[in-house]
C-alpha positions in Angstrom: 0.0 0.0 0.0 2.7 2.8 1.1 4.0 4.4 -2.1 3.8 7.4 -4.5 0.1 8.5 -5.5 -0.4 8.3 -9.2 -2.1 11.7 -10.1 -2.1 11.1 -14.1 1.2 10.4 -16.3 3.3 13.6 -15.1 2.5 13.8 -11.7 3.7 11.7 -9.1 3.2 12.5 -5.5 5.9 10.7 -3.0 4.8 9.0 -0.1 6.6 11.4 2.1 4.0 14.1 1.4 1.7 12.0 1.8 0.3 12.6 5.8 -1.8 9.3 7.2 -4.5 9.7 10.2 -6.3 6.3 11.3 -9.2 6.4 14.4 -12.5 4.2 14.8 -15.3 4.1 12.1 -18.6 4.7 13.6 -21.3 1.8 11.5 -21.1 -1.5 12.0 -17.9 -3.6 12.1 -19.0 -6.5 15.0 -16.8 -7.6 17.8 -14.0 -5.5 16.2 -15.6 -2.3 15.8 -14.1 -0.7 19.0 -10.6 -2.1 18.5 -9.9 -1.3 14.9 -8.9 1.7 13.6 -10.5 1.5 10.0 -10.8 5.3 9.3 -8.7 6.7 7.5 -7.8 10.7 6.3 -5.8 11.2 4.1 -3.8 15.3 3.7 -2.4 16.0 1.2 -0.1 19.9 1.5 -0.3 21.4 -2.4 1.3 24.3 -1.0 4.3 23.0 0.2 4.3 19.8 -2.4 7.5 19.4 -4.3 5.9 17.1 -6.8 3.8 19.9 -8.8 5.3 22.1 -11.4 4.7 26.0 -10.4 1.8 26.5 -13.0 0.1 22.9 -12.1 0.4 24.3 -8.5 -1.1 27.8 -9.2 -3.7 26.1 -11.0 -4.7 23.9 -8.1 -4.4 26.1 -5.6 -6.8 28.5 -7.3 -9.5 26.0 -7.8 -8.8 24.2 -4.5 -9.2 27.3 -2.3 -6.7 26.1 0.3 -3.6 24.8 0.2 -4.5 21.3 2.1 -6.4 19.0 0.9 -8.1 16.6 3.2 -9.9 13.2 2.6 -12.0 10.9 5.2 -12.9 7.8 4.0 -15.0 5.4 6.1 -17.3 3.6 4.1 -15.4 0.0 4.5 -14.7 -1.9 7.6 -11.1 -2.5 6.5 -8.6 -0.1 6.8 -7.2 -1.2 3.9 -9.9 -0.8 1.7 -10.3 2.8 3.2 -6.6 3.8 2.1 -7.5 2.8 -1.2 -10.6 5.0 -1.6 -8.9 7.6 0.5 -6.3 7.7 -2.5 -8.4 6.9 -5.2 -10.6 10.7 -3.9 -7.6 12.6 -3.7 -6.3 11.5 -7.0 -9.5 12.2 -8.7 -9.6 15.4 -6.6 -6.5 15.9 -7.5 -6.8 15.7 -11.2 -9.7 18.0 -11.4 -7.7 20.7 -9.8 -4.5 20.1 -12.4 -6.5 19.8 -15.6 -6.6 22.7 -17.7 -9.1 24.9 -18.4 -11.7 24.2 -21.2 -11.6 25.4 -24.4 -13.5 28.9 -25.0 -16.6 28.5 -27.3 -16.3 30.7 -30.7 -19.5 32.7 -30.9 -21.1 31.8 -34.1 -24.3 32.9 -35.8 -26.9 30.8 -37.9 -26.3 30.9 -41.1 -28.9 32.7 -43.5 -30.3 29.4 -45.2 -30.8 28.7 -41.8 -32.8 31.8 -40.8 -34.8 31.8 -44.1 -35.6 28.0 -43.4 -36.7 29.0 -39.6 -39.0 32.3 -41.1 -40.7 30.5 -43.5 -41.7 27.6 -41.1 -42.9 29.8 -38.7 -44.9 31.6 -41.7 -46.0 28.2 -43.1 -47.6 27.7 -39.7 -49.0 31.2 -39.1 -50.9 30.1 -43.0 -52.2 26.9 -41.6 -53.7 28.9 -38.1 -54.9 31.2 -40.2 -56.8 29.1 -42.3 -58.7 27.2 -39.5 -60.0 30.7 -38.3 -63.4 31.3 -39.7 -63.7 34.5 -41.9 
């Protein structure tokens, strides 16, 4: 389980900056619910992370708001199975923040076939109401 985080194919974050809290899940869990630790959060420091480049970093900390990102996962009963969901959401979370931004639409108009087509359906319609009115 210990190891980098695999963001996407240029980012790599290293276990070191990787900081691991681990208490007791409330839910169900048995005769081992008060003796296990199976929740897990997961912090993550984008400030102070060596593993971003500087614009990958601007860009995340502008969308991410603060510079520490923190993930609870508690859904399993093994801890195990929360570490890997815990890094699973921060990757994802992670990725959102780093992509870039979308393209910008171009503005375009309809064409004028396409207006004249629109008017004289609207007209062809405006006939056939017409019509049914009595005179």
């Amino acid at each position: 389980m210990p190891g980098p985080l695999v963001v996407n194919d240029s980012v790599v974050i290293p276990d070191a900056e990787l900081v691991w809290r681990f208490s007791r899940s409330s839910g169900p869990g048995g005769q081992g619910v008060n003796t296990t630790d199976s929740r897990v959060e997961l912090s993550f420091d984008v400030a102070a992370s060596t593993a971003l480049p500087p614009a990958l970093k601007a860009r995340a900390l502008d969308r991410l708001g603060s510079g520490t990102i923190t993930i609870a996962a508690s859904e399993y009963r093994s801890q195990l199975r929360n570490r890997e969901a815990a890094e699973h959401r921060l990757a994802q979370r992670l990725r959102e923040a780093i992509a870039p931004p979308p393209k910008r639409r171009r503005p375009t108009k309809p064409s004028r076939g396409a207006v004249e087509r629109r008017i004289a359906a609207k007209k062809h319609r405006s006939d056939v109401k017409r019509l049914r009115r009595e005179p």
